[in-house]
Backbone bond lengths (Angstrom), bond angles and torsions (degrees), N, CA, C in turn:
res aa  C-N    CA-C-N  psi(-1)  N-CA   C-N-CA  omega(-1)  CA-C   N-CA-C  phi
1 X - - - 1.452 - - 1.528 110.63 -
2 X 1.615 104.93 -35.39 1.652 92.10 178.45 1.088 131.78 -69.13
3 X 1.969 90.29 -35.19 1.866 100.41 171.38 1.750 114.29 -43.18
4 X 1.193 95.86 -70.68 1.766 109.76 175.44 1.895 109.83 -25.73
5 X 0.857 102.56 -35.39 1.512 118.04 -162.70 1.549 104.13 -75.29
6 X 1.585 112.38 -53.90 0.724 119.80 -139.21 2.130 89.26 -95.17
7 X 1.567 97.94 -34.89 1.213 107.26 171.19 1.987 122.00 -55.83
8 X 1.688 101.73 -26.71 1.191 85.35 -176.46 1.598 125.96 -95.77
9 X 1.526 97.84 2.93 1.375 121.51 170.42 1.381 135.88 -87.56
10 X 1.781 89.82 -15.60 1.578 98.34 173.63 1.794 102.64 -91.30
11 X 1.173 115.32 -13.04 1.645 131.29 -167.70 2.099 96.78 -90.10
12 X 1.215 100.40 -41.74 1.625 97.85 171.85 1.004 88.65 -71.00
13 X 1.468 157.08 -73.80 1.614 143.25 -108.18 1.711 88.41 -81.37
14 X 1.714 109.70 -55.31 1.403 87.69 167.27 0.505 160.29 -56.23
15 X 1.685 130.95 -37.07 1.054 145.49 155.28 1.545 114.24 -34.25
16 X 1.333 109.30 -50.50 1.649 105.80 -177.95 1.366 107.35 -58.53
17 X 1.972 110.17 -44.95 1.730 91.15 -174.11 1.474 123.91 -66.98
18 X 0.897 111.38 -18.10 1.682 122.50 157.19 1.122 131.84 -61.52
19 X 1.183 126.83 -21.65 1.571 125.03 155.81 1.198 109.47 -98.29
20 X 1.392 119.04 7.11 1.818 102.38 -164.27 1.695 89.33 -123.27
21 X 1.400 120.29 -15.48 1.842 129.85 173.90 1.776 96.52 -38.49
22 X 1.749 101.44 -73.90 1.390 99.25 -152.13 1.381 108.77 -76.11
23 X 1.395 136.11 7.37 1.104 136.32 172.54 1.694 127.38 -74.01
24 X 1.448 89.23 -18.72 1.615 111.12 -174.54 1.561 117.83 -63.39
25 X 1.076 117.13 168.60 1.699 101.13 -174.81 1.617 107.46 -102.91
26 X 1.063 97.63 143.74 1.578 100.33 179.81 1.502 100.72 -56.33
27 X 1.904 94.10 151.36 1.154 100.92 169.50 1.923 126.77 -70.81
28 X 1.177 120.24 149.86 1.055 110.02 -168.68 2.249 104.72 -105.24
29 X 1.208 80.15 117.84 1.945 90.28 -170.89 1.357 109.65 -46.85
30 X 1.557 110.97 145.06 1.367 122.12 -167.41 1.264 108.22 -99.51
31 X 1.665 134.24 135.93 0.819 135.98 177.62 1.693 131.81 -50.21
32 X 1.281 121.46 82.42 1.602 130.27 -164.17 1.407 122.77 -49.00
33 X 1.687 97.28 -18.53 1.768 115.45 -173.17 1.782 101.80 87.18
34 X 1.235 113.11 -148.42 1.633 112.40 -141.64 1.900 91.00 -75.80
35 X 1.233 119.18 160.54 1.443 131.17 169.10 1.393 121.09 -72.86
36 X 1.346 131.47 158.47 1.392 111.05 179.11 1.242 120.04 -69.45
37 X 1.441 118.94 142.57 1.950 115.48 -170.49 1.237 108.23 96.55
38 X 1.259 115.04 -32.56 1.846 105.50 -161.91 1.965 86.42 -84.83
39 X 1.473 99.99 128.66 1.537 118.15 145.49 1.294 121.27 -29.07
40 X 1.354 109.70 125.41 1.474 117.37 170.29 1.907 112.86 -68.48
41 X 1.249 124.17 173.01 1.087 125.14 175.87 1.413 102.56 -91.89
42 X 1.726 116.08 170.50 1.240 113.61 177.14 1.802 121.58 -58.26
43 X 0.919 139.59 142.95 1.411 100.93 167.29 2.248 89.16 -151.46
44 X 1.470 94.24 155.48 1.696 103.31 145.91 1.068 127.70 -128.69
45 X 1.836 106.52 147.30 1.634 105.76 -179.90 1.565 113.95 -147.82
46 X 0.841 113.66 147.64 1.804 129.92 167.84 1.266 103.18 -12.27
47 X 1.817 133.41 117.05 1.926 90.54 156.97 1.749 75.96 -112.76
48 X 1.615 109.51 -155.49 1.268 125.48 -119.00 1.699 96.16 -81.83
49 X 1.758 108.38 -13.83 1.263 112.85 -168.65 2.041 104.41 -87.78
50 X 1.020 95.55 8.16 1.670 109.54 -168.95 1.708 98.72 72.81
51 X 1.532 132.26 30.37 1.455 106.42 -177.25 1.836 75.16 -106.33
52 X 1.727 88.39 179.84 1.608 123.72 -147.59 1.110 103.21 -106.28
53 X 1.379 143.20 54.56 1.776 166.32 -148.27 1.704 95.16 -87.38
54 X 1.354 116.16 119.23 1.359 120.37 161.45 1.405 123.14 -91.09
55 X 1.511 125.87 172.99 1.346 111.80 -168.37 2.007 102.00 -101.40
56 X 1.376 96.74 -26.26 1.542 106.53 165.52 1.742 114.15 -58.68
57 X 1.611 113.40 -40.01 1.143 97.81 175.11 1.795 128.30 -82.19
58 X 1.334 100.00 -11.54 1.559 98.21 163.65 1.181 102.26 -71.60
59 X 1.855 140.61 -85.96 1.015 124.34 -163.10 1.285 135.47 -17.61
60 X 1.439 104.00 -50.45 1.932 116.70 179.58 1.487 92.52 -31.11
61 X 1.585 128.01 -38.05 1.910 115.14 -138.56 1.500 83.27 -103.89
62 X 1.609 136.81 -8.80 1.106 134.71 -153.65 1.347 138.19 142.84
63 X 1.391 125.41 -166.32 1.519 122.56 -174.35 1.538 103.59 -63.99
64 X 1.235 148.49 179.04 1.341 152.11 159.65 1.823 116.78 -148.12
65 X 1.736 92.47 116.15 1.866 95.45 -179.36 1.857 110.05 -88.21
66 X 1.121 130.40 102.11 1.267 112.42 -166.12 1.665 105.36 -89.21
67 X 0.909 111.69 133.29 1.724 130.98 -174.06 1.338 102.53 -119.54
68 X 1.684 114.84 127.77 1.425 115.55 178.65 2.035 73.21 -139.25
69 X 1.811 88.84 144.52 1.500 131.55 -166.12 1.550 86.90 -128.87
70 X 1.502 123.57 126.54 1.333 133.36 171.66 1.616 95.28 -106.39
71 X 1.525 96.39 121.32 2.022 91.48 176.01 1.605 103.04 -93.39
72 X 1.513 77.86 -178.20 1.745 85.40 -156.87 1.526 114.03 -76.04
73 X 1.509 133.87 7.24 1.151 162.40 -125.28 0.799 116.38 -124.91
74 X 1.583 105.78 -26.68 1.744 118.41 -154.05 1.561 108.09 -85.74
């Protein structure tokens, strides 16, 4: 009897999340930051020696791949 019981409650729960899934609101997309092609803004930052590296002054020497590493800290 408990099985039964217990079976017809796990059979509602689904059922409900199944009618109640597509009712939900779409998720709304997270802002990715700039599009491909679009220019970065000016910016300066730390590199590894603590000096104060701009992104205008790399370009001057050339192309620039910018790579950001999130540490585990953060």
């Amino acid at each position: 009897m408990k099985l039964k019981r217990l079976l017809a409650t796990l059979a509602a729960g689904w059922v409900w999340m199944a009618l109640a899934a597509p009712a939900a609101e779409p998720a709304v997309p997270e802002n990715d930051g700039l599009a491909v092609g679009q220019k970065a803004p000016a910016f300066t930052l730390k590199d590894h020696n603590d000096r104060d590296v701009s992104l205008g002054s790399l370009v001057k020497k050339g192309p620039v791949a910018l790579v950001f590493y999130r540490s585990s800290d953060w």
